[in-house]
KOLKOLFI-26545 format. One record per residue: residue number from 0; chain; x, y, z of N, C-alpha, C, O, CB in turn; residue in one letter. Coordinates in nm, 2 decimals. Atoms other than C-alpha are relative to their C-alpha. Glycine has a CB too. Layout:
SITE; num; cadena; nx; ny; nz; cax; cay; caz; cx; cy; cz; ox; oy; oz; cbx; cby; cbz; residuo
SITE; NUM; A; X; Y; Z; X; Y; Z; X; Y; Z; X; Y; Z; X; Y; Z; A
...
//
This chain:
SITE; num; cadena; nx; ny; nz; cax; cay; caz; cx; cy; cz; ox; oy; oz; cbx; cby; cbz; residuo
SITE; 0; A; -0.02; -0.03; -0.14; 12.44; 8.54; 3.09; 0.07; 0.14; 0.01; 0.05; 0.20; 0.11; 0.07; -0.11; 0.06; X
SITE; 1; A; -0.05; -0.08; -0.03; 12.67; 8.80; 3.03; -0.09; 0.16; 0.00; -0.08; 0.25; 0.08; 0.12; -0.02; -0.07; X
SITE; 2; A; 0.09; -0.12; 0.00; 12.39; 9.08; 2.92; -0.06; 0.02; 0.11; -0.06; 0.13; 0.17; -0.10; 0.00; -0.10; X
SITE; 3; A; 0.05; -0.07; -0.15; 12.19; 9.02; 3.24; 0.13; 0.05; 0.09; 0.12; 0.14; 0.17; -0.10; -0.13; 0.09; X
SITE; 4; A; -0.09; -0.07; -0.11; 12.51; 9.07; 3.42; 0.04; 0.13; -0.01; 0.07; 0.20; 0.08; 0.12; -0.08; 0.02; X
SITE; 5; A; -0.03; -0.13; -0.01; 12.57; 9.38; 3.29; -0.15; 0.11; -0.01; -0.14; 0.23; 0.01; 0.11; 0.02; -0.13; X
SITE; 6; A; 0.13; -0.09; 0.01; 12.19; 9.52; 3.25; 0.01; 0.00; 0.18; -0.01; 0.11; 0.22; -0.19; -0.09; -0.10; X
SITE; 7; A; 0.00; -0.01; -0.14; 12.23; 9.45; 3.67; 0.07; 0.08; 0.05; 0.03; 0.14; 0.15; 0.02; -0.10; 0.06; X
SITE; 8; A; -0.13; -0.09; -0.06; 12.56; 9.65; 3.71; -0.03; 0.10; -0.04; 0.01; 0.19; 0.03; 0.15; -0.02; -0.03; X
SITE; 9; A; 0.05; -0.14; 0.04; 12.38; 9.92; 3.50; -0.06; 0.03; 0.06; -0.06; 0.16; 0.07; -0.05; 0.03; -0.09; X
SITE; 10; A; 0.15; -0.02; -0.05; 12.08; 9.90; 3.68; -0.10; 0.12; -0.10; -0.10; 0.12; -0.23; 0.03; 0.07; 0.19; X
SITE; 11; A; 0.10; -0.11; 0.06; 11.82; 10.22; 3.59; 0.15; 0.09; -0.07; 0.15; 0.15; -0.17; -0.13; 0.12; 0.14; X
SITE; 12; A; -0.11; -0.14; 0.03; 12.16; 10.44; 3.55; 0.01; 0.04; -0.16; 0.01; 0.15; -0.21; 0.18; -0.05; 0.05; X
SITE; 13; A; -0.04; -0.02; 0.17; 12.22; 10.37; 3.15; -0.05; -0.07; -0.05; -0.06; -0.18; -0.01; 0.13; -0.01; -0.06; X
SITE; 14; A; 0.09; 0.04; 0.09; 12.02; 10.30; 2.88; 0.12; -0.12; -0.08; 0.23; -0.08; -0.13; -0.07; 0.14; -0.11; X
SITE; 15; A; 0.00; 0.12; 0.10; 12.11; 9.92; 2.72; -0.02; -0.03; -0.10; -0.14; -0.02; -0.13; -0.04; -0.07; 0.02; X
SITE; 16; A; 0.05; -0.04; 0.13; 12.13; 9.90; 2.39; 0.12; -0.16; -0.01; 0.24; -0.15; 0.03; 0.04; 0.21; -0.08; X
SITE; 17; A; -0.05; 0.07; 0.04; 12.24; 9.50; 2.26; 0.01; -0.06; -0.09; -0.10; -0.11; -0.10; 0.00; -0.02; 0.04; X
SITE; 18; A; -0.03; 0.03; 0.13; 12.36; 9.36; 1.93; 0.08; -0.16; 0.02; 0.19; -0.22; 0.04; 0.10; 0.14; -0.06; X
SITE; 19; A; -0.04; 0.18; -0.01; 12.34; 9.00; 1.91; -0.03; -0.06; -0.11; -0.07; 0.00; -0.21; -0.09; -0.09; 0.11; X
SITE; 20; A; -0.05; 0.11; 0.09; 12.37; 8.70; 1.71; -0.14; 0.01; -0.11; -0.24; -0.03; -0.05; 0.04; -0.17; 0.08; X
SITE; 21; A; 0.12; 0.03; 0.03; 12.09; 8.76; 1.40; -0.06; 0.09; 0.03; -0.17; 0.05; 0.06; -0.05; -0.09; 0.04; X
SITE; 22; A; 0.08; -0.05; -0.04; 11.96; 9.05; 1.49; 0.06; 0.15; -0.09; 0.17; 0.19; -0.06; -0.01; -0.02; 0.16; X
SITE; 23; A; -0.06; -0.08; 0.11; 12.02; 9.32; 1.21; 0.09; 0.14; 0.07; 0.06; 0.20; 0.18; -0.13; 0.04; -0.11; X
SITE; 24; A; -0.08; -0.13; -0.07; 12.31; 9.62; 1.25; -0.10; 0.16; -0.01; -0.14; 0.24; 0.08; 0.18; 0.03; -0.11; X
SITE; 25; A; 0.15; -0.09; -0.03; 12.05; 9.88; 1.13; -0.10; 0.01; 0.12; -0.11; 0.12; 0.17; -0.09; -0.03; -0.09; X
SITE; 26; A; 0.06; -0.02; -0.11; 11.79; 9.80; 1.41; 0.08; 0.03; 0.14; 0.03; 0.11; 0.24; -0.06; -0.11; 0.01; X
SITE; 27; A; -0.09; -0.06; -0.12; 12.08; 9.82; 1.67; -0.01; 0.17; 0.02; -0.04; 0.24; 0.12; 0.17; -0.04; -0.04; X
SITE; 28; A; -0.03; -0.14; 0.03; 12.13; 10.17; 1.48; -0.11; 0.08; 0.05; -0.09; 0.19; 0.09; 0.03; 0.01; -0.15; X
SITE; 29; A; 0.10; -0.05; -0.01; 11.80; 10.24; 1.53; -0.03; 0.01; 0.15; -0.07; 0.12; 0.20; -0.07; -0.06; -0.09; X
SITE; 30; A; 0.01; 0.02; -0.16; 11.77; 10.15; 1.89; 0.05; 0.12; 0.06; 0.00; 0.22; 0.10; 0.07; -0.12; 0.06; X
SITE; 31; A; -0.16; -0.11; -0.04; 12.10; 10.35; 1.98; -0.11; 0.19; 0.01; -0.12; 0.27; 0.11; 0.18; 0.00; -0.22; X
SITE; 32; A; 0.06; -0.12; -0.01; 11.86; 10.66; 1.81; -0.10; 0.07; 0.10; -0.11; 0.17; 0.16; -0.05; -0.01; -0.09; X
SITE; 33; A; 0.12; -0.01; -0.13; 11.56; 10.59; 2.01; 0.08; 0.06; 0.11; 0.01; 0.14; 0.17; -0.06; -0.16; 0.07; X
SITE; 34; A; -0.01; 0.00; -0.17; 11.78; 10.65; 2.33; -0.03; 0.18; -0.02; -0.04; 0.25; 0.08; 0.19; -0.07; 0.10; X
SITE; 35; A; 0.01; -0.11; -0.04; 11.74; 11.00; 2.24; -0.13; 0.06; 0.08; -0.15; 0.17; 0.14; 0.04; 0.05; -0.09; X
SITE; 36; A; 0.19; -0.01; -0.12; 11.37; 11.01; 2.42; 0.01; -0.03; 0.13; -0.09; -0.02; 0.21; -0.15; -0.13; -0.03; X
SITE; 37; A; -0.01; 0.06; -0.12; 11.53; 10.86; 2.70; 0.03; 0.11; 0.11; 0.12; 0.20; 0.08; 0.10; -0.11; -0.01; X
SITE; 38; A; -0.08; -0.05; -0.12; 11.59; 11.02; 3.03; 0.13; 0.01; 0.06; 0.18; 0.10; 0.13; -0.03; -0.04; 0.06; X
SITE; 39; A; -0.17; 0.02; -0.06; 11.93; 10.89; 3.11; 0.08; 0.09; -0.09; 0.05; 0.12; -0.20; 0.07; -0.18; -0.01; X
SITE; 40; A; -0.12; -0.06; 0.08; 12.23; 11.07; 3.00; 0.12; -0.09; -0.07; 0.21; -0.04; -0.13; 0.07; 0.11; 0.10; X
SITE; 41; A; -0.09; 0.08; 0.03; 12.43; 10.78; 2.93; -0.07; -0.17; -0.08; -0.14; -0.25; -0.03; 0.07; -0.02; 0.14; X
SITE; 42; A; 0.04; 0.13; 0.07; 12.39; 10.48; 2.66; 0.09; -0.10; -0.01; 0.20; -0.06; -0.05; -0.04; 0.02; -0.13; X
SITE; 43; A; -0.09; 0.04; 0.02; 12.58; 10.18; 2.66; -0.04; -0.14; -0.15; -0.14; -0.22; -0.16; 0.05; -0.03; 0.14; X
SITE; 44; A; 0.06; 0.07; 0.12; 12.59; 9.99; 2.32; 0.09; -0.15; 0.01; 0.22; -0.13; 0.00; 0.03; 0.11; -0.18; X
SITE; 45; A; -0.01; 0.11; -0.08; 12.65; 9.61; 2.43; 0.03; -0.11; -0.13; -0.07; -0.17; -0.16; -0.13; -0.03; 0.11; X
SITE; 46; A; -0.05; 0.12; 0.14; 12.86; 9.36; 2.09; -0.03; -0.11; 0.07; 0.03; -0.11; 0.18; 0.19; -0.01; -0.06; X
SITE; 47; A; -0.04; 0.14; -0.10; 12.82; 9.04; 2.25; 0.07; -0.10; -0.15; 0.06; -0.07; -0.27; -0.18; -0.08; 0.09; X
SITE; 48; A; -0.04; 0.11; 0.13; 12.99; 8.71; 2.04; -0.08; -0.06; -0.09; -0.19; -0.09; -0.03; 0.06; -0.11; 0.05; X
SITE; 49; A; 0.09; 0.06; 0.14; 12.81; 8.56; 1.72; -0.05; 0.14; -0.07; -0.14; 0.11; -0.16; -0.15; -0.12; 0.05; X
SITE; 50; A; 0.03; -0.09; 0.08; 12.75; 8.90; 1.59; 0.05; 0.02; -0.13; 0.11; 0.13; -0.13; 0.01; 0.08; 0.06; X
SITE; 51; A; -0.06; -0.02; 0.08; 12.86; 8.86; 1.24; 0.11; 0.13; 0.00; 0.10; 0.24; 0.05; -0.08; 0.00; -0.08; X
SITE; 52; A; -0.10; -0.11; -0.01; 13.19; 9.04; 1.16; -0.06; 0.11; -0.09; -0.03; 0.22; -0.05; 0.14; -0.03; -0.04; X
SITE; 53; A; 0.03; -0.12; 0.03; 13.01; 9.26; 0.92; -0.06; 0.10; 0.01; -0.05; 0.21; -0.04; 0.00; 0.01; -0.05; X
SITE; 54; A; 0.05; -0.10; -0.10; 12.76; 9.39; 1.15; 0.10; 0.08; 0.09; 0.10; 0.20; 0.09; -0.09; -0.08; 0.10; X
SITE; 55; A; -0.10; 0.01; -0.13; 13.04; 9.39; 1.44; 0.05; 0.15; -0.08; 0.04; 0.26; -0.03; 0.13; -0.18; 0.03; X
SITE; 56; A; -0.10; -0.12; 0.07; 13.26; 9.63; 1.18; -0.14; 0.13; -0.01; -0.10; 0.24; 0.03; 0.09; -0.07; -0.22; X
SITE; 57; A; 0.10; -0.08; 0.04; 12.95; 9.83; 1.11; -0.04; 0.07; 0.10; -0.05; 0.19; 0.07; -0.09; -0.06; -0.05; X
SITE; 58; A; 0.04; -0.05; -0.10; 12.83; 9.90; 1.46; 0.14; 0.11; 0.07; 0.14; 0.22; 0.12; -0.06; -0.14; 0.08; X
SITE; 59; A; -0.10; -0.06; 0.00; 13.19; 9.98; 1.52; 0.05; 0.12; -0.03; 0.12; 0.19; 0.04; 0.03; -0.06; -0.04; X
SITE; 60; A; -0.05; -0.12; 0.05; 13.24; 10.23; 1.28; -0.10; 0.11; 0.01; -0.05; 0.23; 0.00; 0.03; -0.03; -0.14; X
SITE; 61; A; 0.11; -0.06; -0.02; 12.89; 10.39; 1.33; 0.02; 0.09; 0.18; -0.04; 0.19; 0.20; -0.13; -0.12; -0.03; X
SITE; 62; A; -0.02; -0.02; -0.11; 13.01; 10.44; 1.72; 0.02; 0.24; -0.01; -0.04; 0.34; 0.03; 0.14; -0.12; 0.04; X
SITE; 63; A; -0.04; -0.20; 0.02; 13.18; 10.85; 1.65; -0.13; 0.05; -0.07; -0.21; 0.12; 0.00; 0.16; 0.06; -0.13; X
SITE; 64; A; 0.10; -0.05; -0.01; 12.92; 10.91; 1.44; -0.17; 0.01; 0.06; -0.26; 0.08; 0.03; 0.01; -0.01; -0.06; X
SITE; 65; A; 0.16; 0.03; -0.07; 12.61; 10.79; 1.67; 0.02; 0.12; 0.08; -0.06; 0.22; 0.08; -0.04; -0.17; 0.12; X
SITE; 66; A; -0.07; -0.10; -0.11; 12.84; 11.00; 1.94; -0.04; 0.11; -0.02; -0.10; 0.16; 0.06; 0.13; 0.01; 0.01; X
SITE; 67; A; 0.03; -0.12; 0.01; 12.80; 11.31; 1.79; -0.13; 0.04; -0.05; -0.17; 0.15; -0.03; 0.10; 0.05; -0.05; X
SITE; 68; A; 0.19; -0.04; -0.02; 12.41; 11.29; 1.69; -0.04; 0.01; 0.09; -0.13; 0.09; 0.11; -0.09; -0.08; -0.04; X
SITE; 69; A; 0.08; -0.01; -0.15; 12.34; 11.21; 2.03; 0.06; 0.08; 0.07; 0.09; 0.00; 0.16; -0.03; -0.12; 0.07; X
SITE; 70; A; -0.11; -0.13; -0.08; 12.54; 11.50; 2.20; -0.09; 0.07; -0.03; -0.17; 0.05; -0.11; 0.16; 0.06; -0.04; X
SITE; 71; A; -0.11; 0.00; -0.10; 12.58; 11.70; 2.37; -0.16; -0.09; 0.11; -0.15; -0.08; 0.24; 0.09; 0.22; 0.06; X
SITE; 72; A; 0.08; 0.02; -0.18; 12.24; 11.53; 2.61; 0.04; -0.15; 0.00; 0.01; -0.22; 0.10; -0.24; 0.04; 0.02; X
SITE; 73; A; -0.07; 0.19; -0.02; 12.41; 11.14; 2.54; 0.11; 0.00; 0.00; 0.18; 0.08; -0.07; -0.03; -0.12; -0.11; X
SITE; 74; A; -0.14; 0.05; -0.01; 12.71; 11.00; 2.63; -0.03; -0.18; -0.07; -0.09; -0.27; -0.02; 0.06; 0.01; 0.18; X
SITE; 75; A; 0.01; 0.14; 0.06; 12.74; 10.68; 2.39; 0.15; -0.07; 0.03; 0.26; -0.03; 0.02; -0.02; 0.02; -0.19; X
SITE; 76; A; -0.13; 0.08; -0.05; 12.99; 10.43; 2.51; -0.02; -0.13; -0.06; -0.14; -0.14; -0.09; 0.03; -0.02; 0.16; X
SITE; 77; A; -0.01; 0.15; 0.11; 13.05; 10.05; 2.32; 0.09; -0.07; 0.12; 0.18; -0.01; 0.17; 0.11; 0.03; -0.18; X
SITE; 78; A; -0.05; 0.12; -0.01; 13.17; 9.74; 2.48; 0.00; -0.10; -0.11; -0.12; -0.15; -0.11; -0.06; -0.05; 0.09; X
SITE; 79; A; -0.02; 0.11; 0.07; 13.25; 9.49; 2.23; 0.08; -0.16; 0.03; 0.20; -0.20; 0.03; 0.06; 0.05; -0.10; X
SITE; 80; A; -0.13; 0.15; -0.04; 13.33; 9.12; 2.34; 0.02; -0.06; -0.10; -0.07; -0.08; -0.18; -0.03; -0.12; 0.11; X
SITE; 81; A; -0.05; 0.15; 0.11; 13.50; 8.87; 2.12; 0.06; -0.05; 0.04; 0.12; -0.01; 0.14; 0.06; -0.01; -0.13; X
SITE; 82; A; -0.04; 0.13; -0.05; 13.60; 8.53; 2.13; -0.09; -0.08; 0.10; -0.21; -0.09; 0.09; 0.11; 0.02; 0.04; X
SITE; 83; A; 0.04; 0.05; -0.11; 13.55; 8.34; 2.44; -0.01; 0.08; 0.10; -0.04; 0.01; 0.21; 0.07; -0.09; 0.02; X
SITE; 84; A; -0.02; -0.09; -0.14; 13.57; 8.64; 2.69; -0.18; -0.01; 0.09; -0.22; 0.02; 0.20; 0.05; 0.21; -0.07; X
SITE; 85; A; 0.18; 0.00; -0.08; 13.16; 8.59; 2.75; -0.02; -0.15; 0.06; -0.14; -0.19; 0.08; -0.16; 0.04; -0.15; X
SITE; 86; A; 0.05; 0.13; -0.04; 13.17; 8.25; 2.87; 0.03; -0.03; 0.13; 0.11; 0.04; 0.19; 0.06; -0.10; -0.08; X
SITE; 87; A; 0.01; 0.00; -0.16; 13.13; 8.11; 3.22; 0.11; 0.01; 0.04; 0.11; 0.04; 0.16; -0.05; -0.11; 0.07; X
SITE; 88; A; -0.13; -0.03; -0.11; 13.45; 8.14; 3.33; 0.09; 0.12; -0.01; 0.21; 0.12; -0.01; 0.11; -0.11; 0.00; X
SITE; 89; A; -0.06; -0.13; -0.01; 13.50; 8.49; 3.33; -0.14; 0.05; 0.04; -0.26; 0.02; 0.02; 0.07; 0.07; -0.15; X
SITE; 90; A; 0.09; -0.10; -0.07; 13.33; 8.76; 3.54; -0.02; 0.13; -0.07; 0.07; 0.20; -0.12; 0.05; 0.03; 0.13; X
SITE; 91; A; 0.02; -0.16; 0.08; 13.18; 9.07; 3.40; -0.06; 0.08; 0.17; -0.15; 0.04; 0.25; -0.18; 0.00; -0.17; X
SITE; 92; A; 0.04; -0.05; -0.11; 13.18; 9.36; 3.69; 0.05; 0.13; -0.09; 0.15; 0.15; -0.15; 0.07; -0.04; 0.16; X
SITE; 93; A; -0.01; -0.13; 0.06; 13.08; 9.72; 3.58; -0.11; 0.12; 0.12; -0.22; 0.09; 0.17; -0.07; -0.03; -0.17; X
SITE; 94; A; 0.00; -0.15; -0.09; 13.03; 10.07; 3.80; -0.12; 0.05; -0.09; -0.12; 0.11; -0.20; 0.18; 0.13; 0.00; X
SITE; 95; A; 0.11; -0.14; 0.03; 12.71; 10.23; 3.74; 0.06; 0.14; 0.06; 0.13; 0.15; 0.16; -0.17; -0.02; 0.08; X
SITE; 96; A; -0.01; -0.12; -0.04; 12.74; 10.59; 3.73; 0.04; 0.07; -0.11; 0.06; 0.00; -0.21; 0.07; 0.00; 0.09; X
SITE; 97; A; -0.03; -0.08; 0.13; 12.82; 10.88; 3.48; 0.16; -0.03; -0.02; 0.24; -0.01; 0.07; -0.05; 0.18; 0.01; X
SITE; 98; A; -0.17; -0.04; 0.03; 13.18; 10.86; 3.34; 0.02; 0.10; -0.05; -0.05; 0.15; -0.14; 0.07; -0.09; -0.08; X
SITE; 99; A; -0.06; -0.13; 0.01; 13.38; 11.17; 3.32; 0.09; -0.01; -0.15; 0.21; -0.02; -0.15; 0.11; 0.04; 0.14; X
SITE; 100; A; -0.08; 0.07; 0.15; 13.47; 11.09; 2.93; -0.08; 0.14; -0.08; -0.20; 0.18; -0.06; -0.06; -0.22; -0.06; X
SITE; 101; A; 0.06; -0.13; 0.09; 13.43; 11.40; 2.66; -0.01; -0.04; -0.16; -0.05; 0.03; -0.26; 0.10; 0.14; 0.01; X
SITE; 102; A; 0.03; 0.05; 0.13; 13.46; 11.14; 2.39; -0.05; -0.14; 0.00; -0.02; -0.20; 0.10; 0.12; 0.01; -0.10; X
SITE; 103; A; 0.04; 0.11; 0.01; 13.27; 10.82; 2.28; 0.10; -0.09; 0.10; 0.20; -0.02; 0.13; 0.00; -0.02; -0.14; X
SITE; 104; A; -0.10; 0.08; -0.05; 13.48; 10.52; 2.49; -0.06; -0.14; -0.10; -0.18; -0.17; -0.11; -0.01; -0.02; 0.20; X
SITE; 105; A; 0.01; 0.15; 0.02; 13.49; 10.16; 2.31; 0.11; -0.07; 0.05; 0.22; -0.06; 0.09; 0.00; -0.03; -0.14; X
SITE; 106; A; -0.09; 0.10; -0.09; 13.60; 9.90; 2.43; 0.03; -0.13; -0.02; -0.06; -0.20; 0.00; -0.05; -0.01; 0.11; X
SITE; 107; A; 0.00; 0.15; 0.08; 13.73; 9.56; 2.29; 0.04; -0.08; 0.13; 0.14; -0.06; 0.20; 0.12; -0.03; -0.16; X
SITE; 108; A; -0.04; 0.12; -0.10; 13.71; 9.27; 2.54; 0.04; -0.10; -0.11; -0.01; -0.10; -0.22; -0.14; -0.07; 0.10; X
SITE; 109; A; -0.08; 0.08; 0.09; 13.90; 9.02; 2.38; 0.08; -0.12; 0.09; 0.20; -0.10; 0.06; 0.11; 0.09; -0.08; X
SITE; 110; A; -0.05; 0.04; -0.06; 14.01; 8.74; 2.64; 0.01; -0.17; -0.01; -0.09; -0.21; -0.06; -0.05; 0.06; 0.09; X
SITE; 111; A; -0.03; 0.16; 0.04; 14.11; 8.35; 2.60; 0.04; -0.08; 0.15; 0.12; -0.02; 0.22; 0.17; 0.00; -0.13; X
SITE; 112; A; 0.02; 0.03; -0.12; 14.08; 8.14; 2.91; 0.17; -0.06; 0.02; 0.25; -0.06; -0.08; -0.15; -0.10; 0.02; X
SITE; 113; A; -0.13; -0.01; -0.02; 14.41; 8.05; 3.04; 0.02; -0.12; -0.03; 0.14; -0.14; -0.06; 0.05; 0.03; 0.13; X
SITE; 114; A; -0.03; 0.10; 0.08; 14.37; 7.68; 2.92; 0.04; -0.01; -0.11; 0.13; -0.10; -0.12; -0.07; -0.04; -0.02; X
SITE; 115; A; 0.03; 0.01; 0.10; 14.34; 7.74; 2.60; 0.11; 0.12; -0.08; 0.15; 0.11; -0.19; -0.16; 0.01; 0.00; X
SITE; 116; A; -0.10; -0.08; 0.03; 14.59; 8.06; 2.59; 0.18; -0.09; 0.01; 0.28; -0.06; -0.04; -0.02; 0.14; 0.10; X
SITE; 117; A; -0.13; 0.08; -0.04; 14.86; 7.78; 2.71; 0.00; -0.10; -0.14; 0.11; -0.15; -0.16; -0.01; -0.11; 0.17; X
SITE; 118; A; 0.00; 0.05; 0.09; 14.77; 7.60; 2.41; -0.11; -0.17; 0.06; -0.10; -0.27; 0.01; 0.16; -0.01; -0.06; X
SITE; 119; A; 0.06; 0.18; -0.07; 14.55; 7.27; 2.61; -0.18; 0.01; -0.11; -0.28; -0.05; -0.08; -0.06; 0.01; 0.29; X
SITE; 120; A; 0.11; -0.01; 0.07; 14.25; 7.35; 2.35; -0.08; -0.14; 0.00; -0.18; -0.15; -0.06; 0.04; 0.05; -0.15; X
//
């Protein structure tokens, strides 16, 4: 649920690019490349949870260098969620539009529902 919610907040504006559970870090890598045929000036590269950690580390570290292959006509930006932060009881709200950023942005969502941060697991 959380990908359509953010492919909606993107709308046409930025190329979607998502790395999910089972789905190898190479083809991600490869995707990411493709956007350079794309029109948009802005890519967003979308971790969601169950992505093995050694894809996760991989896509991760590949971020600066994707950045500066696809420059100066892409702007590459990373969301990474882990844990529980993708699950129904949290909202995902994101601003289409270009961001005024001159380097890669990642981003670690990382959030624990307030049950379960109190310890009521």
């Amino acid at each position: 649920m959380i990908v359509a919610r953010v492919a909606a907040a993107l709308g046409e504006a930025v190329a979607l690019v998502v790395a999910r559970a089972g789905r190898k870090g190479e083809d991600v890598v490869a995707e990411l490349r493709a956007t350079r045929r794309d029109e948009r000036d802005s890519v967003l590269l979308l971790i969601v949870p169950g992505v093995s950690a050694l894809d996760r580390a991989m896509l991760r570290g590949a971020i600066g260098p994707l950045a500066i292959e696809l420059a100066p006509s892409k702007r590459l930006n990373a969301v990474d969620i882990v844990g529980d932060a993708a699950d129904e009881h949290h909202t995902v709200a994101a601003k289409a539009g270009r961001a005024d950023v001159s380097a890669p942005v990642a981003v670690v969502v990382a959030a624990r529902r307030a049950d379960r941060a109190a310890g009521d697991e």
